[in-house]
KEKE-3310 file (N, C-alpha, C; in steps of 0.2 Angstrom, whole numbers, plus 5000, padded with zeros to 4 digits):
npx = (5781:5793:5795:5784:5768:5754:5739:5725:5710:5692:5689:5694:5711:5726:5741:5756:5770:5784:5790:5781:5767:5752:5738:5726:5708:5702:5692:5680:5677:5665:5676:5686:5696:5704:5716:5727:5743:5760:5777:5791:5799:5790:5786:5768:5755:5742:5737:5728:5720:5713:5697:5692:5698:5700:5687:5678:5682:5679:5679:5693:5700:5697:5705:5719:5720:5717:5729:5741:5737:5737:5752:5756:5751:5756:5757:5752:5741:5736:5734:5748:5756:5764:5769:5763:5760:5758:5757:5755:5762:5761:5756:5746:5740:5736:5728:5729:5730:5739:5739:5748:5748:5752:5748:5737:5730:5716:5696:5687:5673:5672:5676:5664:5656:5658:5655:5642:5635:5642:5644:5655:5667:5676:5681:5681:5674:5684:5695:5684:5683:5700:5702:5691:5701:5711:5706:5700:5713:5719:5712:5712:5725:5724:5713:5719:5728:5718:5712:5697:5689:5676:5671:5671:5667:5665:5671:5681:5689:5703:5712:5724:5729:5733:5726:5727:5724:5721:5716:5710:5707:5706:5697:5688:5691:5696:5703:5697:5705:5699:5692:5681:5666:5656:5655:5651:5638:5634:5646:5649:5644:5627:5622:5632:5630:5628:5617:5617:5624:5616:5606:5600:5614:5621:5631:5640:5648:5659:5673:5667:5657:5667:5665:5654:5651:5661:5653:5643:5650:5655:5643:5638:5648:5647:5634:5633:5625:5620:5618:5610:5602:5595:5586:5586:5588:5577:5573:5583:5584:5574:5578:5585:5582:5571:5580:5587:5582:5570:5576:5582:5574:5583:5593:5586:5582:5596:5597:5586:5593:5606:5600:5585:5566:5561:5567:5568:5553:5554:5563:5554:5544:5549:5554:5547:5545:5550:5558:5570:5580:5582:5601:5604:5596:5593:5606:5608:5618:5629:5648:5645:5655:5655:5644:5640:5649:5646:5632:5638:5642:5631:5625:5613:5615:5630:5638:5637:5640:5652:5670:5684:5696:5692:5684:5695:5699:5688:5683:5681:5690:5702:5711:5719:5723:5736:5741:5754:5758:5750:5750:5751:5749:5762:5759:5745:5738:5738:5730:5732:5719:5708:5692:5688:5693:5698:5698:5707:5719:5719:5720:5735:5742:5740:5748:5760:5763:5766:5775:5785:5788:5792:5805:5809:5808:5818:5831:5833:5834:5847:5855:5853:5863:5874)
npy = (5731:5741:5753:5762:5771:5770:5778:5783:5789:5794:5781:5771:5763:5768:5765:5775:5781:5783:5796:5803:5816:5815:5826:5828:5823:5817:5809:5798:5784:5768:5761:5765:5774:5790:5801:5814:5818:5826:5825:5825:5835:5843:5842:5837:5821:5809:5797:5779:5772:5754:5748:5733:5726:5712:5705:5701:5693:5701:5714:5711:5710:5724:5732:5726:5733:5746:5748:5745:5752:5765:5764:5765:5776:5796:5808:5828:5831:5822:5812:5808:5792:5785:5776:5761:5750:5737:5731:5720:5702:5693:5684:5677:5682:5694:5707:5722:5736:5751:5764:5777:5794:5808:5824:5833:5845:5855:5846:5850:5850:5854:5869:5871:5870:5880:5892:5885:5887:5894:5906:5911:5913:5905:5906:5910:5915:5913:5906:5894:5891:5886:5876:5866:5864:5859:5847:5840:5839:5829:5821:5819:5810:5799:5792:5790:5781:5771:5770:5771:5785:5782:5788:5802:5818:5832:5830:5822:5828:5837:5854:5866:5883:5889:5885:5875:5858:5840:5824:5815:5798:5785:5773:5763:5765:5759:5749:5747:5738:5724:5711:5703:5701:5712:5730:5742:5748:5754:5762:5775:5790:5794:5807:5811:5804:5796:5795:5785:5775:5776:5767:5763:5753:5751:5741:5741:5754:5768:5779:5790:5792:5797:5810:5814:5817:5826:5839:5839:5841:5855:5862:5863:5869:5883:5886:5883:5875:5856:5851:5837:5831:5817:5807:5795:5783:5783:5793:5803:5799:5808:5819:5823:5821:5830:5842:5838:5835:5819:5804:5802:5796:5788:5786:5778:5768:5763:5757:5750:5738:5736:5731:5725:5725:5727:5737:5747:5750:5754:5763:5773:5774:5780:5793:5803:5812:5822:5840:5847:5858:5876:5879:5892:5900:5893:5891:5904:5914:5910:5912:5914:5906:5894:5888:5885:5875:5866:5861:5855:5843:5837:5829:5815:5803:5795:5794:5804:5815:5826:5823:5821:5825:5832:5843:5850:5857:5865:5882:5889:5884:5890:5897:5889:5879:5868:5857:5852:5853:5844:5829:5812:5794:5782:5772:5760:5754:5738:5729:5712:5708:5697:5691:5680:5674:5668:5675:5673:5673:5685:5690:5687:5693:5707:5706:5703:5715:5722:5718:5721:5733:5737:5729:5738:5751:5749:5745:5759:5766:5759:5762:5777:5777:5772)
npz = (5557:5565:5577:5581:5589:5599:5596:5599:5589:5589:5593:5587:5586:5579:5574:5572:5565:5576:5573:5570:5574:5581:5570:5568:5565:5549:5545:5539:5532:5523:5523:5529:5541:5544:5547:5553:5551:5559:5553:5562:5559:5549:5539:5532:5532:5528:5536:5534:5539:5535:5534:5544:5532:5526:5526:5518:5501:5491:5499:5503:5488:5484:5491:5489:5476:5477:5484:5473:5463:5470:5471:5459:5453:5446:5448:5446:5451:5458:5472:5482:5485:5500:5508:5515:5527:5542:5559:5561:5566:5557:5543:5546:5558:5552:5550:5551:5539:5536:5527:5521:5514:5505:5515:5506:5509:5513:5511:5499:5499:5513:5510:5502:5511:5521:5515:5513:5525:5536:5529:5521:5510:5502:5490:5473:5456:5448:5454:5452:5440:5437:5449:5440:5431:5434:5441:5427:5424:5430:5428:5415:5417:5422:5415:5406:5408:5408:5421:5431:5442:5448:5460:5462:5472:5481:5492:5491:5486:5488:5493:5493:5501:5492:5479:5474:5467:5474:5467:5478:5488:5483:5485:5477:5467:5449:5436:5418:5410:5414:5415:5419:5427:5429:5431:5445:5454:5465:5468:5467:5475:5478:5473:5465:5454:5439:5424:5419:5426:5436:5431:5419:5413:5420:5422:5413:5412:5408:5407:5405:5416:5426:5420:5421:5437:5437:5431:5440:5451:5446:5446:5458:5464:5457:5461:5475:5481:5481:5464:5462:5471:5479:5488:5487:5473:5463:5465:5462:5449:5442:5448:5439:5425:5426:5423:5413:5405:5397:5390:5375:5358:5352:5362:5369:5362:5363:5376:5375:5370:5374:5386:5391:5386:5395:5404:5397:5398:5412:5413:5407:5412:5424:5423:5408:5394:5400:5395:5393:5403:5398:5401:5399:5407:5420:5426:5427:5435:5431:5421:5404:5396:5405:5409:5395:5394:5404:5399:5390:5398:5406:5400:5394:5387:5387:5375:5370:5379:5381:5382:5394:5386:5379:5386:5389:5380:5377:5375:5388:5397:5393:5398:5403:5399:5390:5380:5383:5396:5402:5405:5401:5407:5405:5400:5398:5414:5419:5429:5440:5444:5444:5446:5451:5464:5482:5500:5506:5496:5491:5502:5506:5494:5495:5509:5504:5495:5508:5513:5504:5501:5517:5516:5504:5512:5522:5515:5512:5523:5527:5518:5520:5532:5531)
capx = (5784:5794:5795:5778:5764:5746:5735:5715:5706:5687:5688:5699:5718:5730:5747:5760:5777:5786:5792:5774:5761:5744:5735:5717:5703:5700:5687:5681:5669:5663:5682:5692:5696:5711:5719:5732:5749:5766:5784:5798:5802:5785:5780:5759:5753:5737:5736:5721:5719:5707:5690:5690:5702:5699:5681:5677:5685:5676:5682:5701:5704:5697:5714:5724:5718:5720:5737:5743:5734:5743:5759:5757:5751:5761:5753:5753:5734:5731:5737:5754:5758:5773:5769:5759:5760:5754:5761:5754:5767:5763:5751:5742:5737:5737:5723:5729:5733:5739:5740:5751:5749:5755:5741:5735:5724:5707:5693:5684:5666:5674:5677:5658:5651:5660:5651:5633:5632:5646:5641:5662:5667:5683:5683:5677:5673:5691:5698:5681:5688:5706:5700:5690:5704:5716:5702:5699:5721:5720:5709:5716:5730:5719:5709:5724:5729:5714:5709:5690:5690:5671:5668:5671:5663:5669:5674:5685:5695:5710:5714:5727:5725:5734:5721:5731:5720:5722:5712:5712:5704:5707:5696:5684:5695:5700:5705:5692:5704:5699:5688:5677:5659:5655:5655:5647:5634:5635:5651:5650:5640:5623:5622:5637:5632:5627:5610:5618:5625:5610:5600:5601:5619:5626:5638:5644:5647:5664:5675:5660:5653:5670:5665:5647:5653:5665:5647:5639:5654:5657:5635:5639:5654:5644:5628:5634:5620:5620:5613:5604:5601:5591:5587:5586:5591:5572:5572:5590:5587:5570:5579:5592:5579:5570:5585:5593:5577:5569:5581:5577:5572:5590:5596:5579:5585:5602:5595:5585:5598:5611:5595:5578:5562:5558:5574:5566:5547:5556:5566:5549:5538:5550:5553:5547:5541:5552:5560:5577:5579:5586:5607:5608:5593:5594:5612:5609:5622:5636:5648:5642:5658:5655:5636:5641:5655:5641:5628:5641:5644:5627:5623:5612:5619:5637:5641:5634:5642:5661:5675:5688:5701:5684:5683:5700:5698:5684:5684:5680:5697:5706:5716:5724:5724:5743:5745:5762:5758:5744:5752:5748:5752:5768:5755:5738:5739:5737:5732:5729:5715:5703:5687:5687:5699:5695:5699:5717:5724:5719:5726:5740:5743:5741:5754:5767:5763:5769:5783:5789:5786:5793:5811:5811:5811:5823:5836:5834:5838:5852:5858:5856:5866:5881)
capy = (5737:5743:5761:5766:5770:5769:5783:5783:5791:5792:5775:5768:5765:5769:5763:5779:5779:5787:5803:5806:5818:5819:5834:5831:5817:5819:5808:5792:5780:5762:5757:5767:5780:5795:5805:5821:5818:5829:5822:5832:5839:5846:5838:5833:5817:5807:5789:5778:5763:5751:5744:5726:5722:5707:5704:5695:5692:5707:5719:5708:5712:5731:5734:5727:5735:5752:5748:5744:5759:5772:5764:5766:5782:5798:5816:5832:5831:5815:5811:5804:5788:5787:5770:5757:5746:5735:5728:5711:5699:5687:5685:5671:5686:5699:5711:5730:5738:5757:5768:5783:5799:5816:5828:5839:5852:5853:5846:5855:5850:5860:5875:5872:5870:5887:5895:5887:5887:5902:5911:5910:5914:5905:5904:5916:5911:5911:5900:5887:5891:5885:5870:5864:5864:5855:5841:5838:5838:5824:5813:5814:5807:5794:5788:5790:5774:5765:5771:5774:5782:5780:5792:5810:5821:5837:5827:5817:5832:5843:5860:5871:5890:5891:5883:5867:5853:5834:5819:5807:5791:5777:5767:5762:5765:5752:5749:5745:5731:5718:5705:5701:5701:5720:5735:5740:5754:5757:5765:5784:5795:5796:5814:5813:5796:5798:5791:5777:5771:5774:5761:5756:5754:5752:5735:5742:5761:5770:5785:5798:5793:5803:5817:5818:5818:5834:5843:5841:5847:5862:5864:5864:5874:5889:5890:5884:5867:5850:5851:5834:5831:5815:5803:5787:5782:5786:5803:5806:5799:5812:5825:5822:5821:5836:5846:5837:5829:5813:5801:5803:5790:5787:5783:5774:5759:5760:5756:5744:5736:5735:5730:5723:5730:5728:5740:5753:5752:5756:5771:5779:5774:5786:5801:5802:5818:5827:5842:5846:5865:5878:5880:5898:5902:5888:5895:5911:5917:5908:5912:5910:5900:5889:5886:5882:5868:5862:5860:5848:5838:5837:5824:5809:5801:5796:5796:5811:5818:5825:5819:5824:5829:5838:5848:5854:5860:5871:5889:5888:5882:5895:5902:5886:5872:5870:5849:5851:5852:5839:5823:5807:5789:5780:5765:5760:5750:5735:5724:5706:5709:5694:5690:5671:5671:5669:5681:5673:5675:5693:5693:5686:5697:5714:5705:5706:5721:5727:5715:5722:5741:5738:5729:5744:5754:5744:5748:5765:5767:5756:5768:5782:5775:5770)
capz = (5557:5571:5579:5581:5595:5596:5597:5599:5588:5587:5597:5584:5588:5575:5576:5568:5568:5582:5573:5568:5579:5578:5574:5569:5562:5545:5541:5539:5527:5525:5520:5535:5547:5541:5552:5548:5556:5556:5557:5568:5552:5550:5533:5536:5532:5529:5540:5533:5544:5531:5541:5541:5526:5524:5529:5512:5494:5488:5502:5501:5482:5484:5496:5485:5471:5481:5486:5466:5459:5472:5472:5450:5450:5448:5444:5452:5456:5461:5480:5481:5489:5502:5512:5518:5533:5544:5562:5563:5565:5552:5540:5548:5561:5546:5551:5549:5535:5536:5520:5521:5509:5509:5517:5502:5511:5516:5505:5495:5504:5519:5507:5500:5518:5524:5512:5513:5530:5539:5523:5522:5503:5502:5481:5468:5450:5446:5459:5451:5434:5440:5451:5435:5424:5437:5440:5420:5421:5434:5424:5407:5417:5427:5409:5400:5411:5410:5427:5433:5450:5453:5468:5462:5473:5483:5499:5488:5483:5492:5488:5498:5501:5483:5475:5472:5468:5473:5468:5483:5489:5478:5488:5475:5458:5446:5429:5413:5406:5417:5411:5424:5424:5423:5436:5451:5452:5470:5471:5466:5479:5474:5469:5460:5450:5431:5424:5415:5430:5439:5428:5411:5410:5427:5424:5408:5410:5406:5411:5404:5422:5430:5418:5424:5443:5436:5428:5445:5457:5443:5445:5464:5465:5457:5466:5483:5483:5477:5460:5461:5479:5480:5493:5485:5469:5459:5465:5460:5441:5442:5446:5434:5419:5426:5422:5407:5401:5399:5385:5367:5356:5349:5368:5372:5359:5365:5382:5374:5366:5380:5392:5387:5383:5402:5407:5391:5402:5419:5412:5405:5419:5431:5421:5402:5394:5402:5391:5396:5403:5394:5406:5402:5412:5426:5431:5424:5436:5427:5415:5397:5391:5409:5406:5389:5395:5410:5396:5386:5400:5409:5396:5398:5382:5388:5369:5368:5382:5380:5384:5397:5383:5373:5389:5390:5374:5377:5378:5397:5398:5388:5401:5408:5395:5388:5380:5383:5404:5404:5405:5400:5409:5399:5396:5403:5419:5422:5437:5438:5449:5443:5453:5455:5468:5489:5504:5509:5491:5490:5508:5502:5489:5501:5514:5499:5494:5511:5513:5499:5506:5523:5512:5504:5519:5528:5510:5513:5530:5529:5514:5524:5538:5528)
cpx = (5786:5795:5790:5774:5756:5743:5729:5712:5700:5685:5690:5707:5723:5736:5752:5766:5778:5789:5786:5771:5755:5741:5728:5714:5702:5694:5685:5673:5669:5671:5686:5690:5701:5711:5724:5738:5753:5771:5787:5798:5797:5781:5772:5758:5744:5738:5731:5724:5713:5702:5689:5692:5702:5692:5677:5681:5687:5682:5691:5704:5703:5703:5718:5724:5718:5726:5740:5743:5739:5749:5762:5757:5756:5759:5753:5747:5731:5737:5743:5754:5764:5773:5763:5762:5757:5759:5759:5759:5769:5757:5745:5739:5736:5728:5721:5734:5731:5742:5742:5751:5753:5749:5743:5730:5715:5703:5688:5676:5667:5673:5668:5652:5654:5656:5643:5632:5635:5647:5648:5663:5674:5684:5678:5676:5680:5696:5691:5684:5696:5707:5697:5694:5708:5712:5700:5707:5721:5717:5710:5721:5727:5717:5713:5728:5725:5710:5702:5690:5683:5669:5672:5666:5667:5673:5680:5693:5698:5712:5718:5725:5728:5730:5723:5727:5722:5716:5716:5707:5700:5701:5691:5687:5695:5702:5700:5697:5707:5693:5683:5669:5656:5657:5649:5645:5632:5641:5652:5642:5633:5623:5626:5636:5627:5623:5613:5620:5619:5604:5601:5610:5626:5633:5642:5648:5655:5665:5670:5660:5657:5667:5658:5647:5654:5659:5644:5642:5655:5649:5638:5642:5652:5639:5630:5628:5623:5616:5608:5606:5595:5591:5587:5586:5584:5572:5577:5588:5582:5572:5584:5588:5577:5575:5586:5589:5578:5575:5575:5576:5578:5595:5590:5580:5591:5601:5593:5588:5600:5606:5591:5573:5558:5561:5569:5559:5547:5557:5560:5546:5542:5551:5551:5541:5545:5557:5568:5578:5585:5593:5608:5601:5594:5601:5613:5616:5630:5639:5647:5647:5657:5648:5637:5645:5650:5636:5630:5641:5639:5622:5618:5613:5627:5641:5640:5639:5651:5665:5681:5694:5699:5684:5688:5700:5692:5685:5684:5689:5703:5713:5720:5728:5730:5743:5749:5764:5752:5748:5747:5751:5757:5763:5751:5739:5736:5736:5728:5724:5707:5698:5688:5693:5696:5698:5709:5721:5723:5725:5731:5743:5744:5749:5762:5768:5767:5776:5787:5792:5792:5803:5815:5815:5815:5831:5838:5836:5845:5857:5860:5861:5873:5886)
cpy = (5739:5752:5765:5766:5772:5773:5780:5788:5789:5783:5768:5768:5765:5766:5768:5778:5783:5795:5807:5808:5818:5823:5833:5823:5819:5817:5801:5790:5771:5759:5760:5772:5782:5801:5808:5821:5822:5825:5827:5834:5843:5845:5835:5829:5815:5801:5788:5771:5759:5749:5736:5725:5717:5700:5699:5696:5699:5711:5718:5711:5721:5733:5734:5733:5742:5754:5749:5752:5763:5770:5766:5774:5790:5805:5820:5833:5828:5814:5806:5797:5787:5781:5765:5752:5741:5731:5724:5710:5694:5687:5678:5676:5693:5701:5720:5730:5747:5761:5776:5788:5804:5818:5833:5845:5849:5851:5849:5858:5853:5864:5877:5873:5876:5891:5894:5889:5893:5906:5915:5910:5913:5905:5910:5911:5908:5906:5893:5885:5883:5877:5865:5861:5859:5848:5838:5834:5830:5818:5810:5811:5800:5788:5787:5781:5770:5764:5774:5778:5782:5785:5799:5813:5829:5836:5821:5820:5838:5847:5862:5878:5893:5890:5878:5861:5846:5832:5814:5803:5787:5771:5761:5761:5761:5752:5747:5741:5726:5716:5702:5703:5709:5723:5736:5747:5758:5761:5773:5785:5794:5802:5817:5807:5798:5794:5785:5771:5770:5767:5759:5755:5751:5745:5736:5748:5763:5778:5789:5797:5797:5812:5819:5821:5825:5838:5846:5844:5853:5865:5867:5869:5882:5892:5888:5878:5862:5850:5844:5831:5826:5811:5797:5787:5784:5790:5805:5805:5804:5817:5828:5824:5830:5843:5845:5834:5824:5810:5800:5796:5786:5784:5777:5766:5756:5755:5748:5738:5732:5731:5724:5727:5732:5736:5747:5756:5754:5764:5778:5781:5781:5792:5802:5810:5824:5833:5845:5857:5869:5882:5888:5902:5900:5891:5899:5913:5915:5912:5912:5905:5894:5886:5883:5872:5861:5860:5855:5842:5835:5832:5818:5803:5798:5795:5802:5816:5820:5824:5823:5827:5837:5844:5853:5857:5865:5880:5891:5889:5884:5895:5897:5880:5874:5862:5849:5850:5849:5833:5818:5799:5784:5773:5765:5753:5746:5729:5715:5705:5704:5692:5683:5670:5672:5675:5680:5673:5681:5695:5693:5690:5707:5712:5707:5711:5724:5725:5719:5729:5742:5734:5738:5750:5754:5745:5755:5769:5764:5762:5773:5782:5775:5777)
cpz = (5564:5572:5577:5588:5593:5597:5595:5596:5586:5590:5594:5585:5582:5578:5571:5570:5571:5580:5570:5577:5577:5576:5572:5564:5557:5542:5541:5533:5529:5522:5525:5537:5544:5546:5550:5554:5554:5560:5559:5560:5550:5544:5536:5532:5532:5530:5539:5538:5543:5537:5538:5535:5521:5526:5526:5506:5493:5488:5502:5493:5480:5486:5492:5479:5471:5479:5480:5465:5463:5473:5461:5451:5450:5444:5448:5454:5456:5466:5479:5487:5492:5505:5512:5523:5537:5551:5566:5561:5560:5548:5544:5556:5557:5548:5549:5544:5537:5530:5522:5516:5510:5509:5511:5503:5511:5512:5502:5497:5509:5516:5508:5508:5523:5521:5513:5522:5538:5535:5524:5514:5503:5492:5478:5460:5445:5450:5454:5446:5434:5443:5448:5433:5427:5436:5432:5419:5426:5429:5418:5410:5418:5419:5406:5402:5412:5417:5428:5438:5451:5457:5468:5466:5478:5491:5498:5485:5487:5489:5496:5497:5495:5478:5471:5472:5470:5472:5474:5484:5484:5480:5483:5467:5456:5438:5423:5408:5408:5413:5417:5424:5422:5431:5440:5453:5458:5472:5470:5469:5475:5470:5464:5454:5443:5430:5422:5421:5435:5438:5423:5409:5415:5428:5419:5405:5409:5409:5409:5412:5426:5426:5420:5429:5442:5434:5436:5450:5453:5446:5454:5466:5462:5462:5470:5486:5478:5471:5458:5469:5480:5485:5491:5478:5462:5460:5461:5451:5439:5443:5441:5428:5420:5425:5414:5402:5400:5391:5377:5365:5352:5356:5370:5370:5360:5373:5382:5372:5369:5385:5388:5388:5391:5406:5405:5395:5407:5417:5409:5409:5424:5429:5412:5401:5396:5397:5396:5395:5398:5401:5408:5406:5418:5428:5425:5429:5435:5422:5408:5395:5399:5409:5400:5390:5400:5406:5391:5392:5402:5405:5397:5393:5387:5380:5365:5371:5382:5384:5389:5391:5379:5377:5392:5385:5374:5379:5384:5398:5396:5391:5401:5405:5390:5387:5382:5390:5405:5404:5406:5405:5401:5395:5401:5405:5419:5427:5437:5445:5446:5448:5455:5458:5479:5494:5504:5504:5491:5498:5507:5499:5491:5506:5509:5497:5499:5515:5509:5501:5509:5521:5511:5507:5522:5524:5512:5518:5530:5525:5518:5530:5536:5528)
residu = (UNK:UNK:UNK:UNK:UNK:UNK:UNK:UNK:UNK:UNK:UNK:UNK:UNK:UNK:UNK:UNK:UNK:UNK:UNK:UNK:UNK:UNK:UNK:UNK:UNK:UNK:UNK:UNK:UNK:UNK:UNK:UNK:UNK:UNK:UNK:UNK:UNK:UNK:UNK:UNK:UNK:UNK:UNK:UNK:UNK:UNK:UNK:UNK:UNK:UNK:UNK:UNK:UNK:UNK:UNK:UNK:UNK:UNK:UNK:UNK:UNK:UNK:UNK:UNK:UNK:UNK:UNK:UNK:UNK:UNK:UNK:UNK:UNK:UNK:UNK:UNK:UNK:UNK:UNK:UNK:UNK:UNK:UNK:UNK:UNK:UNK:UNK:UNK:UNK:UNK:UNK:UNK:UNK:UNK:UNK:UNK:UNK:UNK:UNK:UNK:UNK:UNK:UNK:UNK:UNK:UNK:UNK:UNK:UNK:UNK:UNK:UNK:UNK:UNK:UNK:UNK:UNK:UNK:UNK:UNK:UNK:UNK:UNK:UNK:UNK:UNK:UNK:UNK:UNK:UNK:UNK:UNK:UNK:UNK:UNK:UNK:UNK:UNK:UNK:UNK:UNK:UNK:UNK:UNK:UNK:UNK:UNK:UNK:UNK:UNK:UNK:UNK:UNK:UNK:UNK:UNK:UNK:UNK:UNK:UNK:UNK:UNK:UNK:UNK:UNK:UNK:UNK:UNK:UNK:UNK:UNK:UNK:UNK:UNK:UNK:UNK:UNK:UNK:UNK:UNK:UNK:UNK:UNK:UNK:UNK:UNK:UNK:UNK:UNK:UNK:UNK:UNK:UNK:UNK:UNK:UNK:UNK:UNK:UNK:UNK:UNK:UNK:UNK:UNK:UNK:UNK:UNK:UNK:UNK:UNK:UNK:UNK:UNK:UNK:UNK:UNK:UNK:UNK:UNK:UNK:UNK:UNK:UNK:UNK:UNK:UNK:UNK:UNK:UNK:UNK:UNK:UNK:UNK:UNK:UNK:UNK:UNK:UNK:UNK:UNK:UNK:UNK:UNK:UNK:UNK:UNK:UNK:UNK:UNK:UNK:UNK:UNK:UNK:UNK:UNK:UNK:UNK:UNK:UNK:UNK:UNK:UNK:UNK:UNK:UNK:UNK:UNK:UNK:UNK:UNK:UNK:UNK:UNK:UNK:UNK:UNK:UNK:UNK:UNK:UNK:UNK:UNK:UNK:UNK:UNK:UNK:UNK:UNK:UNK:UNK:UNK:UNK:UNK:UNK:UNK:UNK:UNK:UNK:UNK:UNK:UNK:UNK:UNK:UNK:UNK:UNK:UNK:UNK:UNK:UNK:UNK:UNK:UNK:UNK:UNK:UNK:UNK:UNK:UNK:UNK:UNK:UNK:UNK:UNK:UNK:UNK:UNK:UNK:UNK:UNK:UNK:UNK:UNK:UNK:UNK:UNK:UNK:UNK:UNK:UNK:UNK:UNK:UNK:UNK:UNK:UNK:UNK:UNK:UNK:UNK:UNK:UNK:UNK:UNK:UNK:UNK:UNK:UNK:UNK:UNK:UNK:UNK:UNK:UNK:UNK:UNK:UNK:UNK:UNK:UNK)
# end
């Protein structure tokens, strides 16, 4: 890619194009760094600059698997895609990949952390209401294509001072009709991760697990704390039961079904007994029809638990829920993202990607130019 320069942030150097400024670091994880740029025009941006892309297989066909996804997807609150790049000159030096979005506003865990900690009251019950309803809109779009994203939490999600919701960072997402050995149970946030994924379930689990994440950020988004706040993964599924009680004898078989009878002695051993409290005391200071909706979801069953369409349908959702402005994906996605393959074919596979990208680019300039 030409006409760009490199700026240093946080001791990392990004590479932006020339009519981009900087204005601020937004964040970073074990997949990248993201920084908030404006063009002369004064549209703002978000620049991810992957970490180590192609470190192994693994981390090689996660990229892709990114890239595909936000170049498919297309919804009003899930993060738009505008680019990606890279300005190695060849693939045989092919190192950086740059992911460009549009900036959708601060995320939500600023909102919730101006609150607990500069006792700052940016939302009332009717903004959570509101931000509910969009995030449920987002994922019937999401599931409705076959899409998981895994890593629902409130750091995941962009609101503007309207109270505009995005879903962003893909980084983790993927599609459930691949055929590969099963799923991976380290990917969603502890405190946001659903018991099934926790333990008895974790390579076989399905979209319920976005709708648990939605339970525990609506849980959060009331009272102003994490509502399971563990430090390692047996506290988390302890405090989870302690809430929602231990698994009855109708899931217990399921477990042991799906599992074996070792899996069935584990899940008793750590919380058994436990009765599952009653919602409308525990956040007495909710709503009654949002208590009601957080008590459907707060499930430890996921067949028990309802469904992202079940929950636009609830009376919570009264105000906002209209079929006819939900949107569905035209057909469920997807990606030939098989595992037995090595790092340089997934390289491979991202180089194309942005060859193809940086074509594009180079059409549409020329258009404009004519």
């Amino acid at each position: 890619m030409t006409g760009v320069k490199v700026v240093n942030v946080n001791m990392v150097d990004f590479a932006i194009p020339n009519d981009m400024t900087l204005i601020d670091h937004l964040g970073s994880s074990n997949y990248g760094n993201v920084i908030k740029t404006k063009k002369n025009d004064g549209r703002k941006y978000a620049i991810k600059k992957m970490y180590e892309p192609f470190r192994n297989a693994i981390e090689a066909r996660r990229v892709y698997r990114e890239l595909r996804l936000l170049r498919l997807l297309n919804h009003e609150n899930v993060i738009r895609f505008v680019t990606a790049y890279t300005v190695d000159p060849d693939i045989e030096h092919f190192k950086n990949v740059f992911v460009v979005t549009e900036y959708a506003g601060v995320s939500l865990k600023y909102v919730l952390d101006k609150r607990k900690y500069n006792s700052v009251q940016l939302i009332n019950d009717d903004h959570i209401k509101y931000i509910i309803y969009q995030l449920l809109r987002a994922l019937k779009y999401l599931h409705s294509a076959n899409v998981i994203h895994r890593d629902l939490k409130p750091s995941n999600l962009a609101i503007t001072e309207e109270c505009d919701l995005t879903v962003v960072d893909f980084c983790v997402a993927r599609t459930l009709t691949n055929n590969d050995a099963g799923l991976t149970a380290y990917v969603i946030s502890r405190w946001y991760r659903s018991p099934e994924v926790i333990y008895w379930n974790h390579v076989n689990y399905n979209f319920k697990a976005d709708v648990w994440s939605v339970g525990c950020i609506m849980a959060e988004l009331f009272t102003g704390n994490v509502v399971f706040e563990g430090s390692e993964a047996i506290e988390q599924y302890r405090l989870i039961v302690n809430l929602c009680g231990s698994p009855n004898s109708q899931l217990m078989e399921k477990i042991e079904a799906e599992n074996n009878s070792s899996m069935r002695m584990v899940v008793e051993s750590l919380g058994g007994g436990c009765v599952r409290q009653d919602f409308r005391q525990y956040f007495a200071g909710m709503p009654s029809d949002a208590i009601d909706l957080l008590d459907k979801i707060l499930v430890l069953d996921p067949d028990s638990r309802i469904s992202v369409e079940e929950a636009l349908q609830h009376p919570y959702m009264k105000e906002y829920h209209m079929p006819s402005d939900e949107p569905v994906a035209p057909e469920p996605f997807v990606l030939d993202d098989k595992a037995d393959q090595d790092v340089e074919f997934w390289k491979g596979c991202v180089w194309s990607e942005l060859v193809g990208l940086a074509g594009q680019a180079k059409e549409r300039d020329e258009a404009r130019a004519e």
